[in-house]
LOSE-598878 format. One record per residue (C-alpha): x, y, z; residue in three letters. Coordinates in Angstrom, 3 decimals, decimal comma. Example, Ala and Ser with C-alpha at 12.3 -4.5 7.8 and 13.67 -1.06 7.14 Angstrom:
% LOSE-598878
        c1        c2        c3  residu
    12,300    -4,500     7,800     Ala
    13,670    -1,060     7,140     Ser
END
This chain:
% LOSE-598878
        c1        c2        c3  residu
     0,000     0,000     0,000     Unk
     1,246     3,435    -0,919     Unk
     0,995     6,310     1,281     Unk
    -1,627     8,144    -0,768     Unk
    -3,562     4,712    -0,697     Unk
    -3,386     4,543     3,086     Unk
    -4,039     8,120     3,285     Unk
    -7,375     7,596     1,353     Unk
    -8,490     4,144     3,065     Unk
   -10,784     4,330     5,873     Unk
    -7,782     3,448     8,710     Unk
    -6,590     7,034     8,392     Unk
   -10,166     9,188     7,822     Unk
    -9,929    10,434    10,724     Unk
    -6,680    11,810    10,366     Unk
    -7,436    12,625     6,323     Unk
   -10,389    14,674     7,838     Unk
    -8,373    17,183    10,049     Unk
    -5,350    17,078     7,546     Unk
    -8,044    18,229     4,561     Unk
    -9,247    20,931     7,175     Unk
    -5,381    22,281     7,854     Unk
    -4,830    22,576     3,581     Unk
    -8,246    23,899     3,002     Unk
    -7,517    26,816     6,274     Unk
    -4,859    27,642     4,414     Unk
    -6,153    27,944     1,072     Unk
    -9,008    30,025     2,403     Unk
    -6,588    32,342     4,609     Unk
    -4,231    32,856     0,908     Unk
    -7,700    33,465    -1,014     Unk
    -9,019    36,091     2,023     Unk
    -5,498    37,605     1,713     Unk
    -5,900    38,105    -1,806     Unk
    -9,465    39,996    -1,876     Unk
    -8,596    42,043     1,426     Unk
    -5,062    42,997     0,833     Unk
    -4,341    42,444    -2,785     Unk
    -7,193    43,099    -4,936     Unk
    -9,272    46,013    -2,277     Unk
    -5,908    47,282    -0,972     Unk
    -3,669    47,210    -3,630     Unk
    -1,092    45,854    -1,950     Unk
     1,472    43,869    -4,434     Unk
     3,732    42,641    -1,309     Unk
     1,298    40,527     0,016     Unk
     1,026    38,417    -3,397     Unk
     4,074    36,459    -1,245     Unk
     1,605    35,672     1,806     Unk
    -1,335    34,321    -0,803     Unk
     1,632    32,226    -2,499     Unk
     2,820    31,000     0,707     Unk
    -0,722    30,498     1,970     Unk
    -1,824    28,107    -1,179     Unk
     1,525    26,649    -1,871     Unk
     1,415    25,403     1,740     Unk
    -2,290    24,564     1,658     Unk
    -1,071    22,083    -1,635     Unk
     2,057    20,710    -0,399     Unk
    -0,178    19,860     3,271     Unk
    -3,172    17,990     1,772     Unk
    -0,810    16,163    -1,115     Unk
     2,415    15,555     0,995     Unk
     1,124    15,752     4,416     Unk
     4,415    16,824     5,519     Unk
     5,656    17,759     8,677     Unk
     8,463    19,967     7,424     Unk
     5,504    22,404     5,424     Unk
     3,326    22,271     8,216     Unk
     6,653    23,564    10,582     Unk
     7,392    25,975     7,919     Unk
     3,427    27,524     8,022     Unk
     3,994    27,798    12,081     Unk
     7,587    29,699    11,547     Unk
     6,052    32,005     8,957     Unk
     3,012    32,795    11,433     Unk
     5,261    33,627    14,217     Unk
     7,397    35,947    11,982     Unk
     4,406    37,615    10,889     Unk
     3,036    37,935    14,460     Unk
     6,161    39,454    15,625     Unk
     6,494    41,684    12,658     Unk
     3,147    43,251    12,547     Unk
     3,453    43,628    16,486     Unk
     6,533    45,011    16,014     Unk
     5,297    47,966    13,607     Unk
     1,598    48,385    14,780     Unk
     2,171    47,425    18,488     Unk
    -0,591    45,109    18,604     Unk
    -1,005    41,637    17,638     Unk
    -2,787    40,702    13,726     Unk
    -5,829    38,663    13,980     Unk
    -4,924    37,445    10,630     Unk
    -1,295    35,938    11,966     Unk
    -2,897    34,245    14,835     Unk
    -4,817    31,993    12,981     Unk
    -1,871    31,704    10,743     Unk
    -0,671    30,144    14,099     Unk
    -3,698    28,340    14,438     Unk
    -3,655    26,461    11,324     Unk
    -0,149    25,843    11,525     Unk
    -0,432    23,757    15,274     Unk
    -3,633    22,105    13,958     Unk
    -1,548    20,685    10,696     Unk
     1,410    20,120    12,720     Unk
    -0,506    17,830    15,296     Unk
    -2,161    15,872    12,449     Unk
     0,204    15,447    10,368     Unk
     2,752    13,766    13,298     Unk
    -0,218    11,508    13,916     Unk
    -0,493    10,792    10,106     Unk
     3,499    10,037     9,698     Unk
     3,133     7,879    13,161     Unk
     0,106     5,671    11,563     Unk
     2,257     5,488     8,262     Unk
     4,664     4,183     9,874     Unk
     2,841     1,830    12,559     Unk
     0,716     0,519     9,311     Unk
     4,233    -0,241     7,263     Unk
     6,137    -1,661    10,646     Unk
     2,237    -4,090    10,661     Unk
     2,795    -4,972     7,017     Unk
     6,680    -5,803     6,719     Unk
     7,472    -9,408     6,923     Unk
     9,282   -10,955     9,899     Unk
    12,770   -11,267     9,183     Unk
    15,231   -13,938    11,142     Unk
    17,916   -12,116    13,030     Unk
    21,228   -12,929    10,879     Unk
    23,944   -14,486    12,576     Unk
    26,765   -12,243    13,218     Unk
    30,007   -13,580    11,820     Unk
    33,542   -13,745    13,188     Unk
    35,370   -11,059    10,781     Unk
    38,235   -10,406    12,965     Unk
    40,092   -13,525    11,348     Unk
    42,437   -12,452     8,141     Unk
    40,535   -14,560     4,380     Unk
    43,181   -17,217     3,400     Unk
    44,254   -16,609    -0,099     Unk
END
């Protein structure tokens, strides 16, 4: 069984579930960020937050990678500590950033755990190999 099979049967729906809600977060935060601060605002700068946003949201539902979901929760803390740094108060935006990022962090862990308890479940039972002598010199 491949990993997108297992991630599709109905041992890991659970899991699928929450994992689908972390991408689609995302997705929806990049798409909000585009209307609010790209498209009403005019602001060009935050074209990098919608990329980040739905390249994120991708790489979480199709991978369901730990590493992206890490990545999501370092680039919600920089942005809560940047926009606190220049407004002095904290972005609503950031903290669900944050959010989204712990919720796809958790799930993922728990998907890469049941990956590998379901491949440890399916691997044969190998016989311990004897260990051999090799401190004796091959005749020639």
């Amino acid at each position: 069984m491949t990993r997108w099979q297992f991630f599709n049967s109905e041992k890991a729906r659970g899991l699928r579930m929450n994992i689908i809600g972390s991408a689609a977060c995302c997705l929806t935060l990049g798409i909000f960020t585009l209307v609010a601060n790209v498209i009403r605002e005019h602001n060009l700068f935050s074209l990098i937050d919608v990329f980040l946003m739905v390249v994120i949201g991708l790489l979480i539902y199709f991978l369901q990678s730990r590493v992206v979901a890490i990545i999501l929760a370092v680039i919600g803390l920089f942005n809560v500590y940047a926009l606190w740094a220049v407004n002095g108060e904290f972005d609503k935006g950031s903290i669900i950033v944050l959010i989204i990022a712990v919720y796809a962090i958790i799930y993922t862990f728990k998907f890469q755990k049941a990956w590998k308890e379901m491949k440890a479940a399916q691997a044969p039972e190998e016989e311990p190999v004897a260990e051999e002598d090799i401190s004796e010199e091959p005749e020639n």
